[in-house]
N, CA, C and O of each residue as an XYZ file, in Angstrom:
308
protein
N     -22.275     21.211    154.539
C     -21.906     22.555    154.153
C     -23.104     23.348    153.650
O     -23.032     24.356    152.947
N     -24.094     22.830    154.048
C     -25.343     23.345    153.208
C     -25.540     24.871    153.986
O     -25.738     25.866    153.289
N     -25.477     24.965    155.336
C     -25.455     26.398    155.788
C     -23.863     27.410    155.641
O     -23.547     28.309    156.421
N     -23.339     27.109    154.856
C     -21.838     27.762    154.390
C     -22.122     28.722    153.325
O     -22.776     28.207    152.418
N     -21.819     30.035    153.137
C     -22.064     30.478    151.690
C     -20.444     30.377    151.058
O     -19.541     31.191    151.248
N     -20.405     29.405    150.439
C     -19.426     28.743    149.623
C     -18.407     29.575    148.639
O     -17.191     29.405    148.547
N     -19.330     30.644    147.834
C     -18.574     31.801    147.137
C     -18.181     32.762    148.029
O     -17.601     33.733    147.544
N     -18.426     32.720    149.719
C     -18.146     34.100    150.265
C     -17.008     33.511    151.033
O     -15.980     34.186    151.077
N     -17.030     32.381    151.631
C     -15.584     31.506    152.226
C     -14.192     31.591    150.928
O     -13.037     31.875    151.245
N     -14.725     31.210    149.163
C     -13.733     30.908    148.585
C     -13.202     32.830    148.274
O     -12.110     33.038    147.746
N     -13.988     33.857    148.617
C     -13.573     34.819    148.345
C     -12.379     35.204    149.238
O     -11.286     35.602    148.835
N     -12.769     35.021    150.534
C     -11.797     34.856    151.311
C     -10.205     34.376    151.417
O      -9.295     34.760    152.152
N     -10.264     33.336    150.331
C      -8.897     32.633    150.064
C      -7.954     33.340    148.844
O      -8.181     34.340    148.163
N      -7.049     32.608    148.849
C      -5.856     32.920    147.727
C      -5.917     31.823    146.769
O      -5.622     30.714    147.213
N      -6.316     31.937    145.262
C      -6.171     30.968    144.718
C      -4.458     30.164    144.120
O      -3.764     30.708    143.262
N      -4.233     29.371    144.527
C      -3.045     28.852    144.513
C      -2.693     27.916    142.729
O      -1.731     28.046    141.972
N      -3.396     27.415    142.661
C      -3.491     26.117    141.617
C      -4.596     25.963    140.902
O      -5.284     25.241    141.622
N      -5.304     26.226    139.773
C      -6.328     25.415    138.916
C      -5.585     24.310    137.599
O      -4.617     24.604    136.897
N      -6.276     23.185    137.565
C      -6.256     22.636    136.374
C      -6.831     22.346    136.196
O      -7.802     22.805    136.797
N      -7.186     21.023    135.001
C      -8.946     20.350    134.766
C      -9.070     19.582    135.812
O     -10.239     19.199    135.860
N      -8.339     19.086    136.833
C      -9.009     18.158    138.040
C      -9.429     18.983    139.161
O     -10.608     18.942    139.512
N      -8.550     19.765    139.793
C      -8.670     20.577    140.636
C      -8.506     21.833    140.570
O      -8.125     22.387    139.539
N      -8.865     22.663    142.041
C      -8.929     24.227    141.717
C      -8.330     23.801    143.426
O      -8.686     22.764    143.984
N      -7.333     24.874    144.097
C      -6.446     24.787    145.028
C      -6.675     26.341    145.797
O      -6.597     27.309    145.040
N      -6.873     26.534    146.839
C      -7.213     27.580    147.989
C      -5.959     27.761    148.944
O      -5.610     26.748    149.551
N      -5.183     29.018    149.166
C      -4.275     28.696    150.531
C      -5.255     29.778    151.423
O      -5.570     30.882    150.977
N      -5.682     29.264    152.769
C      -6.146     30.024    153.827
C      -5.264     31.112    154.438
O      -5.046     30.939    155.637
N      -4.657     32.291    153.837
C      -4.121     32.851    154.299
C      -4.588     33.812    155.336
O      -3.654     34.228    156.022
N      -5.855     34.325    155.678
C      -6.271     34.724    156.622
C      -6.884     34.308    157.537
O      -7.221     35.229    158.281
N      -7.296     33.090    157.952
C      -7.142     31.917    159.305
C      -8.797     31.622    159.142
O      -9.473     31.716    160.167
N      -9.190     31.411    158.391
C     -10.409     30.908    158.511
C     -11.045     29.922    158.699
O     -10.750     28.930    158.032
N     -12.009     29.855    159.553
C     -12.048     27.816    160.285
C     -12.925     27.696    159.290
O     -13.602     28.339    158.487
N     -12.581     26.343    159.748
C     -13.463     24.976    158.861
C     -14.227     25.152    158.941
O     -14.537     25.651    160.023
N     -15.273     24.953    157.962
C     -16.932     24.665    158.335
C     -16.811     23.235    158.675
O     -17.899     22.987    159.193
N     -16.147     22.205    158.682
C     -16.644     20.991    159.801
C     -16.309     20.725    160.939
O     -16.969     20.019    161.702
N     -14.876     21.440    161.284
C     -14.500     20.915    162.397
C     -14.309     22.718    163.128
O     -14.103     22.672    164.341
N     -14.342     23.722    162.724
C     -13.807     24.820    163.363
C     -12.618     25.391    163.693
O     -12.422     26.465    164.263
N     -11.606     24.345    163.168
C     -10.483     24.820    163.349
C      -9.771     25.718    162.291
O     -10.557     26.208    161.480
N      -8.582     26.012    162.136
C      -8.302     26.682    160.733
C      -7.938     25.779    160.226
O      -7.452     24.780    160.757
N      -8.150     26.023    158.892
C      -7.065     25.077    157.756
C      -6.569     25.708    156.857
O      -6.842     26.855    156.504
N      -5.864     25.043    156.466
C      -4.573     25.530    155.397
C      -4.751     25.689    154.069
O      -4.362     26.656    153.414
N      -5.387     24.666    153.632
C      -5.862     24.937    151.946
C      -7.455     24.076    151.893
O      -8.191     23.548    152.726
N      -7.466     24.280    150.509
C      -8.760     24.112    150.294
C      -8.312     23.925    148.475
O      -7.637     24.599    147.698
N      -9.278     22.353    148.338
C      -9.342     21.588    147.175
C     -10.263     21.497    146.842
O     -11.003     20.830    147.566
N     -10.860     22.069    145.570
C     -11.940     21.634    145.042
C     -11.665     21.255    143.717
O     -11.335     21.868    142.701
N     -12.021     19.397    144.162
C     -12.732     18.509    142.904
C     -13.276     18.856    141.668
O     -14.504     18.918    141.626
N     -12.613     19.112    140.597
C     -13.914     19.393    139.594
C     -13.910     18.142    138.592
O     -14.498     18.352    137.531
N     -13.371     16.942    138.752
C     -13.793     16.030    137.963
C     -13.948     15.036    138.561
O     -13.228     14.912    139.551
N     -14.963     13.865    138.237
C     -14.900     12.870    139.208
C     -14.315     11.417    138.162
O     -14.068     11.576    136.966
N     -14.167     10.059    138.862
C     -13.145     10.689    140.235
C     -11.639     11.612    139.744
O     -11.383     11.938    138.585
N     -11.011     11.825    140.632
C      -9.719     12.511    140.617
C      -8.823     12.175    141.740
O      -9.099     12.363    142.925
N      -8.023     11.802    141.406
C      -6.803     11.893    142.117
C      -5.922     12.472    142.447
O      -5.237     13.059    141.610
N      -5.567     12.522    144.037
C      -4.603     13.545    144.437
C      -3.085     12.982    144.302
O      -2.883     11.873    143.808
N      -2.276     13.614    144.660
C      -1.316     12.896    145.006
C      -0.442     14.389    146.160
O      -0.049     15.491    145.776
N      -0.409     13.776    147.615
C      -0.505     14.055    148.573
C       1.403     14.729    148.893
O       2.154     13.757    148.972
N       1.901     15.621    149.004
C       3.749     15.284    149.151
C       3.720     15.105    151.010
O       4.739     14.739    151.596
N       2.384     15.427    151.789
C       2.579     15.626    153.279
C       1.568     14.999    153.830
O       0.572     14.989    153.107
N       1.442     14.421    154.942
C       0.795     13.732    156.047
C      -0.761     15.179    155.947
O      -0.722     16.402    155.810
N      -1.501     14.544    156.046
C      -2.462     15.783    156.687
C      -4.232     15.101    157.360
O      -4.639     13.961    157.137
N      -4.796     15.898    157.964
C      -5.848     15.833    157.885
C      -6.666     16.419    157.346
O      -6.532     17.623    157.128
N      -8.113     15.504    156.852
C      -8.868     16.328    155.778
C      -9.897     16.120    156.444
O     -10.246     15.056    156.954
N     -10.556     17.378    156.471
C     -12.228     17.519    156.583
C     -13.046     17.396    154.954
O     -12.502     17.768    153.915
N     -14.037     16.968    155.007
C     -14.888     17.175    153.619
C     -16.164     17.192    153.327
O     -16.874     16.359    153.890
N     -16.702     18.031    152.488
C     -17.552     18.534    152.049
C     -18.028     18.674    150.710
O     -17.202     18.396    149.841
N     -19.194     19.050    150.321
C     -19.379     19.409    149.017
C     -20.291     20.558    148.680
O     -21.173     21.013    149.407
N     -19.862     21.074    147.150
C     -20.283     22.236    147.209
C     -20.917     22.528    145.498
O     -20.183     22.530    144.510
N     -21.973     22.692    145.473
C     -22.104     22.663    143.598
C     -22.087     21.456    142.963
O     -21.999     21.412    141.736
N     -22.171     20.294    143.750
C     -21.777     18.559    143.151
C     -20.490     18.370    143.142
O     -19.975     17.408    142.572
N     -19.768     19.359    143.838
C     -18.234     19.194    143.960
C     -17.796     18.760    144.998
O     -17.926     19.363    146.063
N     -17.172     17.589    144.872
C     -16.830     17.584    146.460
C     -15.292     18.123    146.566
O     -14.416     17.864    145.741
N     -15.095     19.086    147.982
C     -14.058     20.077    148.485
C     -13.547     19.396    149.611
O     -14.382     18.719    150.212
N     -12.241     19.397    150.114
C     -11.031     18.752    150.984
C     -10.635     20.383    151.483
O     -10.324     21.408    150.877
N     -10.817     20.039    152.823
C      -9.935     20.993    153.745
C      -8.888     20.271    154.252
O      -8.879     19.158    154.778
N      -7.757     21.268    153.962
C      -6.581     20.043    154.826
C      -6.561     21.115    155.695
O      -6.954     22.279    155.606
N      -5.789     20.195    156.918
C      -5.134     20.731    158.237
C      -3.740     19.690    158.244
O      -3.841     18.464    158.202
N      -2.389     20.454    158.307
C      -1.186     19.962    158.495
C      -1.277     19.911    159.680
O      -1.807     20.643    160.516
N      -0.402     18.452    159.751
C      -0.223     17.889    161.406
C       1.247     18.290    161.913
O       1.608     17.998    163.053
């Protein structure tokens, strides 16, 4: 993600969720992945390590990091 500008992608999003583990993104205007190009749906960023998710749906994740954070793109299958 090193060629991504990271604050101009998360401007782009809707913030959905913060707490002390995570901070939560919904892609509401279709913006692809920086790894794979496709769109995805939300966007997780890590702010404590480690942390645990706990998942309610099947998905695929692309990942990255950003600031020493590491960030989860999901894509629902």
């Amino acid at each position: 993600m090193d060629d991504v500008d990271f604050d101009e992608l998360v401007a782009s999003l809707t913030l959905r969720e913060e707490n002390q583990a995570i901070k939560s993104y919904q892609n509401t205007v279709a913006v692809a992945c920086p790894a794979c190009e496709a769109r995805f749906d939300d966007l997780v960023v890590c702010k404590e390590n480690p942390t645990s998710l706990n998942l309610s749906k099947q998905l695929d994740l692309c990942v990255g990091s950003a600031d020493g954070q590491a960030v989860l793109f999901t894509h629902k299958k």
